[in-house]
C-alpha positions as CSV (number, residue, x, y, z in Angstrom):
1,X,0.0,0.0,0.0
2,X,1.7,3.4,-1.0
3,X,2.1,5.8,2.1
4,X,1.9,9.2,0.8
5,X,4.2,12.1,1.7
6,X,2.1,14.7,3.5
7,X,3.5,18.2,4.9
8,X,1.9,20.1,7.3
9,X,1.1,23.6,6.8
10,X,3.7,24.6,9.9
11,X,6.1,23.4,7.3
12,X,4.7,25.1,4.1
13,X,4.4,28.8,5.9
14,X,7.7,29.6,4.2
15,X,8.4,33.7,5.2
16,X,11.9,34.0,2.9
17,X,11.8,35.6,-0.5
18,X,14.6,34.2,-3.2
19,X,15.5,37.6,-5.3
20,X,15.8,38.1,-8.9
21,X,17.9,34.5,-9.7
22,X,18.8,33.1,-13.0
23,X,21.6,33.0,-15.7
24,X,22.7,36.5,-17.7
25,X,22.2,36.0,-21.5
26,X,21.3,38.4,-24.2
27,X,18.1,39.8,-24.4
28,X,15.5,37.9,-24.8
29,X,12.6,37.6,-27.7
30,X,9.3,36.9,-27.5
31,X,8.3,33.7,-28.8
32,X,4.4,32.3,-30.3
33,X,3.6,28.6,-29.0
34,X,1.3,26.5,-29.8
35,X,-0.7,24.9,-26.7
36,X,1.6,22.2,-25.2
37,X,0.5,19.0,-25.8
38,X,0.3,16.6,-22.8
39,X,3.6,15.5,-21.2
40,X,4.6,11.9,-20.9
41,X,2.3,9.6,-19.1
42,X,0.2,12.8,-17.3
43,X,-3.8,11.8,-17.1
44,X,-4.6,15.5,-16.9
45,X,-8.3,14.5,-16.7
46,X,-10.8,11.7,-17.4
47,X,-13.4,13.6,-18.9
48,X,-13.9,14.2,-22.8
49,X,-11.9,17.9,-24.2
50,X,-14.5,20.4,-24.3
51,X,-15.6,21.6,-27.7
52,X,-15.6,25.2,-28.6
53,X,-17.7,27.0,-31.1
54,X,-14.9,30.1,-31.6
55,X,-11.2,29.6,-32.3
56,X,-8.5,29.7,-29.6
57,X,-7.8,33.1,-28.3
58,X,-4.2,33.5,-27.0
59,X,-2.5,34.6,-24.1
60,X,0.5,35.8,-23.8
61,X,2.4,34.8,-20.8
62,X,6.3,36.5,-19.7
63,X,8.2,34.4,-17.4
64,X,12.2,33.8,-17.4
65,X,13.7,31.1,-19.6
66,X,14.2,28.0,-17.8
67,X,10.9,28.4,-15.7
68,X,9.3,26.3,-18.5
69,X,9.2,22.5,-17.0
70,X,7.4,19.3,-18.3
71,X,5.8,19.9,-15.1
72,X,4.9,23.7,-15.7
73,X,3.7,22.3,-19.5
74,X,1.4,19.7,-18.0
75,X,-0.6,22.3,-16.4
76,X,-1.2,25.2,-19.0
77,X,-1.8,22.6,-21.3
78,X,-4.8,21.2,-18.7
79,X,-5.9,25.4,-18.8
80,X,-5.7,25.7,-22.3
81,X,-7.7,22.8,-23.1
82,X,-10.5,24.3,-20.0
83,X,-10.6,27.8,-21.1
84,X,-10.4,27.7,-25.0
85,X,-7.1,29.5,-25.0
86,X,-3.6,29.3,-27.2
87,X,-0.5,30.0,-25.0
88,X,2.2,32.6,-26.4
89,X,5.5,32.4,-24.4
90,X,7.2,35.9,-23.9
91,X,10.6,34.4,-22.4
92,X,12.9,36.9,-20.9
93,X,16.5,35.4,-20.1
94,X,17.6,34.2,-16.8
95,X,18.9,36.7,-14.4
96,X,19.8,40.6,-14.2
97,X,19.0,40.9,-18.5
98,X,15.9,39.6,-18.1
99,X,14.7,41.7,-15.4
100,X,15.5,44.4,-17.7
101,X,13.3,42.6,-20.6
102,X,10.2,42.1,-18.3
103,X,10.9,45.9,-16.5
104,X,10.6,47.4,-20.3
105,X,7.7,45.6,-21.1
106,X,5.6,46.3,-18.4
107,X,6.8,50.3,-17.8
108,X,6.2,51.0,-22.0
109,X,2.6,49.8,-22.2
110,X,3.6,46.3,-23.7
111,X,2.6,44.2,-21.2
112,X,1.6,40.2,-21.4
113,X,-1.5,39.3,-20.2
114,X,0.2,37.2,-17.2
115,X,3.0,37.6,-16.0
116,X,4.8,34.9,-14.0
117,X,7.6,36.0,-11.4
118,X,9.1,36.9,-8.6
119,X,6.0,37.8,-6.4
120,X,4.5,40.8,-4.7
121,X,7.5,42.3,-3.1
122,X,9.6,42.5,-5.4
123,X,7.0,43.7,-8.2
124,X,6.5,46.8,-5.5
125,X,10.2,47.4,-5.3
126,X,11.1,47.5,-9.4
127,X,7.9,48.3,-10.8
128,X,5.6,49.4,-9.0
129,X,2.0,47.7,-7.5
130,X,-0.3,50.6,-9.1
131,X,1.1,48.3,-12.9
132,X,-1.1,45.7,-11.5
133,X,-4.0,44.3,-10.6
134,X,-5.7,42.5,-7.2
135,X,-5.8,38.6,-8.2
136,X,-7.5,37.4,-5.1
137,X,-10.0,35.3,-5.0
138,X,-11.8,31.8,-5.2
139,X,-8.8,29.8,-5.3
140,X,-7.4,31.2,-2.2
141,X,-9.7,28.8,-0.3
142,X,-7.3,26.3,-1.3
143,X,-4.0,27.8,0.6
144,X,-3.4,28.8,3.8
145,X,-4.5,31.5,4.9
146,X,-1.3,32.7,7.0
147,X,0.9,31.5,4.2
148,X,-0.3,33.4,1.6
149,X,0.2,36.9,4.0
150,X,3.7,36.3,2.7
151,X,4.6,38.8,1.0
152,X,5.6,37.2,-1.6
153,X,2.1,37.0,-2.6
154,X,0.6,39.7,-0.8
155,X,1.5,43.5,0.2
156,X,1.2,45.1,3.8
157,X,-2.1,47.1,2.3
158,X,-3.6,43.7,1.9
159,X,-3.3,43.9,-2.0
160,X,-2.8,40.4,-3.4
161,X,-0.4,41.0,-6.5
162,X,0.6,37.3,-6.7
163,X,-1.4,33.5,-6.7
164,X,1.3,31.4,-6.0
165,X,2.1,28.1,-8.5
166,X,4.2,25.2,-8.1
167,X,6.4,23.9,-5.0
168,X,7.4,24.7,-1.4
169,X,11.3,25.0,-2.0
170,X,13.7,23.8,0.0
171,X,17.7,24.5,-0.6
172,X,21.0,22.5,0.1
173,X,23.6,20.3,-1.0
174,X,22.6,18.6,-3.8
175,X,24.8,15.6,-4.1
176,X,25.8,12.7,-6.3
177,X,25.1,9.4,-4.6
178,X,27.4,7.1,-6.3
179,X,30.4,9.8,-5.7
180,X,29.7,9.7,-2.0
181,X,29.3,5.3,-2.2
182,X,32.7,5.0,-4.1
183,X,34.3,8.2,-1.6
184,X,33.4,5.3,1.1
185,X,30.9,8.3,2.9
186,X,28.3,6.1,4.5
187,X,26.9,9.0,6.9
188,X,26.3,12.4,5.8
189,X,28.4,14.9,7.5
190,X,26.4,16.9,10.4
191,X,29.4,19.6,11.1
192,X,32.0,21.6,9.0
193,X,34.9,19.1,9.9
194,X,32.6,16.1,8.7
195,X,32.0,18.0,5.3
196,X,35.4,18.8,4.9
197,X,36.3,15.2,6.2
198,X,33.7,14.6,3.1
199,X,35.3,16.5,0.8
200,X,38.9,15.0,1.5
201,X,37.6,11.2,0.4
202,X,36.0,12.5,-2.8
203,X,38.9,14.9,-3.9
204,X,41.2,11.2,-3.2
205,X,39.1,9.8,-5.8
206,X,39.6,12.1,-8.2
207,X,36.4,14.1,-7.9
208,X,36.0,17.9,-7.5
209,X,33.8,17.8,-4.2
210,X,32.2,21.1,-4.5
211,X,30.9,22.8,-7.7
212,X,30.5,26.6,-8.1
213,X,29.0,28.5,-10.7
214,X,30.5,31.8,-10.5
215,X,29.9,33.0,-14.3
216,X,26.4,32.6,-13.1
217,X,27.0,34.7,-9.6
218,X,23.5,34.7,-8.8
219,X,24.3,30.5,-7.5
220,X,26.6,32.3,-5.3
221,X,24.0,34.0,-3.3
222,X,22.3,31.1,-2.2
223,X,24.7,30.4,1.2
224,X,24.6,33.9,2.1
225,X,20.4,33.2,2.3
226,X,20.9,30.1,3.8
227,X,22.6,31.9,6.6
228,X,20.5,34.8,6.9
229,X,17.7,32.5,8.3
230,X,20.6,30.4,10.5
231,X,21.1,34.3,12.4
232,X,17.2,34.2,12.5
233,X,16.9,31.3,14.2
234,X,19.8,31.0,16.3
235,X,20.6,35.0,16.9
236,X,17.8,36.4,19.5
237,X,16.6,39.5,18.1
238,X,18.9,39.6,15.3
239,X,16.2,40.9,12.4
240,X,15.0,43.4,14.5
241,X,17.9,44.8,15.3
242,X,19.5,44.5,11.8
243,X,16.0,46.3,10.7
244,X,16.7,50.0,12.5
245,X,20.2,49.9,12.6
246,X,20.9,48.6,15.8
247,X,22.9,46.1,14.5
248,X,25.3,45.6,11.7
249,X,26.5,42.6,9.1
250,X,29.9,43.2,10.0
251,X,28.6,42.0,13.7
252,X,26.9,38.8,11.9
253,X,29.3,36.3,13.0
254,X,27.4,33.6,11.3
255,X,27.6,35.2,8.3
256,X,31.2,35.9,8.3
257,X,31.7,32.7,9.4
258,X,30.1,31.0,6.1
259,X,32.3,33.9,3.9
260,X,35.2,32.3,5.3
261,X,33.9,28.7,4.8
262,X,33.7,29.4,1.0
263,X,37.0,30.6,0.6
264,X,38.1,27.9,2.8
265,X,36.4,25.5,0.2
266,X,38.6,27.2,-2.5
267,X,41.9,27.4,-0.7
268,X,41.8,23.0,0.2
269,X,41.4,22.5,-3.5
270,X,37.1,21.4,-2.8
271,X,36.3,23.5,-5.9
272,X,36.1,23.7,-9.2
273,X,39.2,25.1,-11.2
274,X,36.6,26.6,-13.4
275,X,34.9,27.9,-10.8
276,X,34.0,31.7,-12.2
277,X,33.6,30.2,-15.6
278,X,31.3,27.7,-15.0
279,X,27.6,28.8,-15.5
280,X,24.4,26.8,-14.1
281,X,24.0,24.5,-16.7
282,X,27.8,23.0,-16.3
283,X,26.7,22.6,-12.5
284,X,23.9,20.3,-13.2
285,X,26.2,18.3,-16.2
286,X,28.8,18.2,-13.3
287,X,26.4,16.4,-10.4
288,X,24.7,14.4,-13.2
289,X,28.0,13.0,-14.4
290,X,29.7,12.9,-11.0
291,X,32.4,15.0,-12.8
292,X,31.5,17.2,-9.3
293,X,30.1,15.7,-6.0
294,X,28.1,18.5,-4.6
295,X,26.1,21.5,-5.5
296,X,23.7,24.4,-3.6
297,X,20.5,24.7,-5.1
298,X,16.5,24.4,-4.5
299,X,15.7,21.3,-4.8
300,X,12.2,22.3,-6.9
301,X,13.9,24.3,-8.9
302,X,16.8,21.8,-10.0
303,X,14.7,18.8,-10.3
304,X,12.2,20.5,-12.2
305,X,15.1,22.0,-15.0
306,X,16.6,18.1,-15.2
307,X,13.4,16.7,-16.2
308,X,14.0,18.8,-19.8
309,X,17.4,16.5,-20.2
310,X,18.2,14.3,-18.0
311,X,17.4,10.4,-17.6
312,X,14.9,9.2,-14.4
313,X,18.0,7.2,-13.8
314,X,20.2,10.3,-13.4
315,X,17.8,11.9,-11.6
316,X,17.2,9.4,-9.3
317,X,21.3,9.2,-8.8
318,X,21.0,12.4,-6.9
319,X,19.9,13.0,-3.1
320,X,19.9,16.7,-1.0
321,X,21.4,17.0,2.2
322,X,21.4,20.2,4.7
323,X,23.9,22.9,5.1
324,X,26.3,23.4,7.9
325,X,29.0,26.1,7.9
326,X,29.2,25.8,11.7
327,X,30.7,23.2,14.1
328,X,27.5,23.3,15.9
329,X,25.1,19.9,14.6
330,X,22.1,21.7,15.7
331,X,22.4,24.6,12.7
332,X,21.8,22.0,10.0
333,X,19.5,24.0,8.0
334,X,17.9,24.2,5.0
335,X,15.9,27.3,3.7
336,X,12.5,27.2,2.6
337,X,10.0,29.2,0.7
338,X,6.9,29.2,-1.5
339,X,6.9,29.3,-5.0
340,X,6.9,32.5,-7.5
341,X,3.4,33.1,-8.4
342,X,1.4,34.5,-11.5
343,X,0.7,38.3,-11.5
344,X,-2.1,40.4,-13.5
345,X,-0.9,43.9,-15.4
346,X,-3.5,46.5,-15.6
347,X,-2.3,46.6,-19.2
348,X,-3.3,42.8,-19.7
349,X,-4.5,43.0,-23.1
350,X,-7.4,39.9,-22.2
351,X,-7.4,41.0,-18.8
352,X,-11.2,38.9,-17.6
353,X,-9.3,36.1,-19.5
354,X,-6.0,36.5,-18.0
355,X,-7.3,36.2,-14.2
356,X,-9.6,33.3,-15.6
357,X,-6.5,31.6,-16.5
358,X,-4.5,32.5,-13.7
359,X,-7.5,31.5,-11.0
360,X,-7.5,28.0,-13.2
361,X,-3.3,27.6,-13.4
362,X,-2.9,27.3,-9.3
363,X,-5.9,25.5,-8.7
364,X,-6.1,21.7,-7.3
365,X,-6.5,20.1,-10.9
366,X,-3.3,22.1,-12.2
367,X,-0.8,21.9,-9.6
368,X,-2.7,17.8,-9.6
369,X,-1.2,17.9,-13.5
370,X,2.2,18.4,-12.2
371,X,2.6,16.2,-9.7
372,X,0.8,13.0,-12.8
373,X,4.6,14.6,-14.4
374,X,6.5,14.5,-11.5
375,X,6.3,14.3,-7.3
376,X,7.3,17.9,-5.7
377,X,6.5,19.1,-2.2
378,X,3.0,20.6,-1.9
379,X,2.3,24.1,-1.4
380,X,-1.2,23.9,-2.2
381,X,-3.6,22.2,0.8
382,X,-5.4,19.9,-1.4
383,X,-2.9,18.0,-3.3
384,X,-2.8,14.5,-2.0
385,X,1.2,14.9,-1.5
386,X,4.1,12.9,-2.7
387,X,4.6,9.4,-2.4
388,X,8.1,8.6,-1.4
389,X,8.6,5.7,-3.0
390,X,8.2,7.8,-6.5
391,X,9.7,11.1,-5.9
392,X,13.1,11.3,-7.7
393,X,16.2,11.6,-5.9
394,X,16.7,15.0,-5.4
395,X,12.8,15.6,-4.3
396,X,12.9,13.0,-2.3
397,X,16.5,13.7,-0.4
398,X,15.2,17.1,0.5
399,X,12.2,15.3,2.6
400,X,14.3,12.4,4.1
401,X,17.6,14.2,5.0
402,X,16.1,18.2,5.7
403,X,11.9,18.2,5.9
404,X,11.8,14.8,8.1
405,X,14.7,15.6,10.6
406,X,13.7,18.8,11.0
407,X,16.3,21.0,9.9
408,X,14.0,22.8,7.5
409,X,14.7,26.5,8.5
410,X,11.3,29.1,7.8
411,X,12.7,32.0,10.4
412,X,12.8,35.2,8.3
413,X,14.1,38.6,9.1
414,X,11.4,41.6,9.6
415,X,12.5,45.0,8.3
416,X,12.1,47.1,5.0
417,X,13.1,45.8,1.5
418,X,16.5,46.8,1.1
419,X,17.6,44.9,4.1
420,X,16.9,42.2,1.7
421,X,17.8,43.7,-1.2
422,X,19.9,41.1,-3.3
423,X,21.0,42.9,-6.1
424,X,24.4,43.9,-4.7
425,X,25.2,40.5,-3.2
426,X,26.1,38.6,-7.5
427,X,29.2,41.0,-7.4
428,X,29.8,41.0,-4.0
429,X,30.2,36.9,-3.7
430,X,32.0,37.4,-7.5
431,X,34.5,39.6,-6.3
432,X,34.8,37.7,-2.9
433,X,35.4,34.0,-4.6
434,X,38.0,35.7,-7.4
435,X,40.3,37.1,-3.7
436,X,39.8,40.7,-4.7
437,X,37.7,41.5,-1.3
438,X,38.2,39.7,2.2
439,X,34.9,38.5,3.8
440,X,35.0,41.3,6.2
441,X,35.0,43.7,3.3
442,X,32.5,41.4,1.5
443,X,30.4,42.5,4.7
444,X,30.7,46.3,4.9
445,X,30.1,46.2,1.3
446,X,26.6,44.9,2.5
447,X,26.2,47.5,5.0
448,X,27.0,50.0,3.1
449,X,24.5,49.0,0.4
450,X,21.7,49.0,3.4
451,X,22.6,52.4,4.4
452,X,22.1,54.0,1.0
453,X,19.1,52.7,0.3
454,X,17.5,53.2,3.7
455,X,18.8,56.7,3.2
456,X,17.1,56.9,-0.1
457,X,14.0,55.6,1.3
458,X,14.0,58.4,4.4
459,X,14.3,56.0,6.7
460,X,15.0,57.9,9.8
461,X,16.8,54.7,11.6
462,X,20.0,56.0,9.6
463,X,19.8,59.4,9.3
């Protein structure tokens, strides 16, 4: 009898916002599809297609390049065939140059009729919440009710700006199983001198342990938010103080800490040769062919790019483990969040259409559609769950080694946007991992970057 996977909601109220992540290409084009057929095995529904007297009408939808997954397919291909509607795909590359893309398009008047992204917060801070409409609703009966105050989905005024679709995310190591079996590494490691313990059996058999993808410096962010929530948990009072100026980076000992883990990494020989030349895609080649051991990434967002190009086998050759950049067992961690979420322009050119669509893309039947693809980890209350015994590797890793245990960290700091304000940190770990700042610097780099913008803002906290 198959046991499935269930979460409870204590577990899916993920506070932390990812920022703007992805790779830096040239800009992007928009690009007509046709309305993706079914994916793979996926019994989207058992009733007949509905038959509609008028053609198709299409709707054009903006998201960045590799948000796109068999998974993601499944379910607008279940909406198109509800609502009578043709798909156009407006992809904007990965990263800083397609911000730009979907900035332009929404500030000249071009705007898709959906736009999928980053979520309420950060649509406030780049473009502004007056460019878009409320898309509350019906379907929020099927979310919780606390987690969707996140503001990721919805803005201290109350205005909901994002419905959220897809997975609860969890990061860590993402690691290659068969590296760790032939490295002879039976238990995972639970402390820094048991990863770098780790890391001295795999580099013996000729494996890099560690893989960074610095050309792609947004991959470098993702300790430094790991160990934001760490200070969260573990540092009384931390946020709050961090939020009026009480307290500085440069006093984050946790965070300077993990700074000098990564270079430590670097200096032992645990990474990469390649390391600022390597972009995301050589990262998941490298776990995938156990050319690299390890790798820190979302485990939704990983698993659902491999399932373009890699074998179920490969996938399955992969596991997740937590993070530790302490000596202390008890700050295993790994940082969770809800997914992105599908916004509403109030220069949608089918705009009763558009929220149709949306209302229909993150309802039980959709995200249903994804999991007949592939199991994730629910964010949505309905969904029956995953069941363990079919998840993939990585998927499944994240619920046995981070969810399960209980190192699944969902602390997040209070304060204004600019304490969180990412955009500085893809130079700052750049510049950090190629030796031409120290950590500390790395660190009153950040403070510095807080200070101007609060000072921008009037903030009178540093005034």
């Amino acid at each position: 009898m198959k046991k499935f996977l269930t979460l409870s909601m204590a577990l899916l109220m993920v506070l932390a916002l990812l920022a703007a992540c992805g790779n830096n290409e040239p800009a992007s084009t928009s690009t007509p599809t046709p309305t993706p057929a079914s994916t793979g095995d996926t019994q989207q529904s058992e009733d007949p297609p509905q038959v509609f007297d008028e053609p198709p009408t299409v709707l054009s939808v903006m998201f960045h390049a590799t948000w796109l997954t068999p998974m993601a397919e499944a379910s607008f291909a279940l909406v198109a065939e509800q609502l009578n509607i043709e798909w156009e795909w407006i992809i904007a590359p990965d990263g800083a140059d397609g911000e730009q893309v979907i900035f332009t398009k929404i500030n000249s008047g071009e705007a898709p009729d959906i736009l999928w992204w980053q979520g309420a917060r950060s649509i406030e801070r780049t473009m502004g919440a007056d460019k878009f409409e409320d898309v509350s609703g019906g379907w929020m009966q099927h979310y919780d009710a606390d987690a969707l105050k996140n503001n990721t989905y919805t803005l201290e005024s109350g205005k909901v700006l994002a419905a959220p679709y897809g997975d609860a995310n969890v990061n860590g190591w993402i690691y290659n199983k068969k590296v760790f079996a032939d490295a002879g590494i039976t238990t995972l490691p639970r402390t820094w001198s048991e990863f770098l313990d780790a890391c001295e059996k795999i580099r013996a058999i000729g494996v890099d342990p560690v893989f960074f993808a610095g050309q792609d410096g947004w991959t470098l962010q993702l300790p430094t938010l790991n160990t934001y929530e760490v200070i969260g948990k573990f540092v009384p009072g931390a946020g709050d103080a961090l939020a009026v100026n009480d307290k500085k980076w440069v006093e984050m000992d946790l965070l300077l800490e993990t700074y000098e883990r990564m270079i430590e990494l670097q200096a032992k020989g645990f990474v990469n040769d390649n390391l600022m030349s390597a972009d995301y895609a050589a990262s998941q080649h490298a776990v995938i062919n156990g050319t690299a051991a390890m790798f820190m990434m979302p485990c939704s967002w990983f698993d659902g790019e491999l399932q373009s190009w890699a074998t179920p086998e490969e996938m399955d050759g992969l596991s997740m483990m937590p993070v530790n950049f302490t000596e202390d067992p008890a700050k295993l961690s790994g940082l969770a969040w809800g997914p992105q979420g599908f916004s509403l322009p109030v220069d949608s050119p089918n705009k009763d259409l558009a929220r149709e669509a949306i209302f229909a893309l993150v309802s039980p039947a959709s995200i249903q559609a994804r999991y007949d693809v592939s199991p994730g980890i629910p964010f949505i209350l309905e969904s029956a769950g995953v069941n363990p015994g079919d998840a993939v590797g990585i998927v499944r890793g994240a619920y046995e080694n981070i969810i399960a245990p209980g190192h699944m960290i969902v602390a997040a700091f209070p304060g204004p946007n600019y304490l969180y304000n990412y955009n500085y940190l893809v130079d700052n770990m750049q510049e950090m991992m190629m030796g031409r700042i120290t950590p500390m610097q790395a660190l009153e780099i950040a403070d510095e970057h807080v200070r101007n913008q609060a000072l921008e803002a009037g903030d009178p906290n540093w005034e």
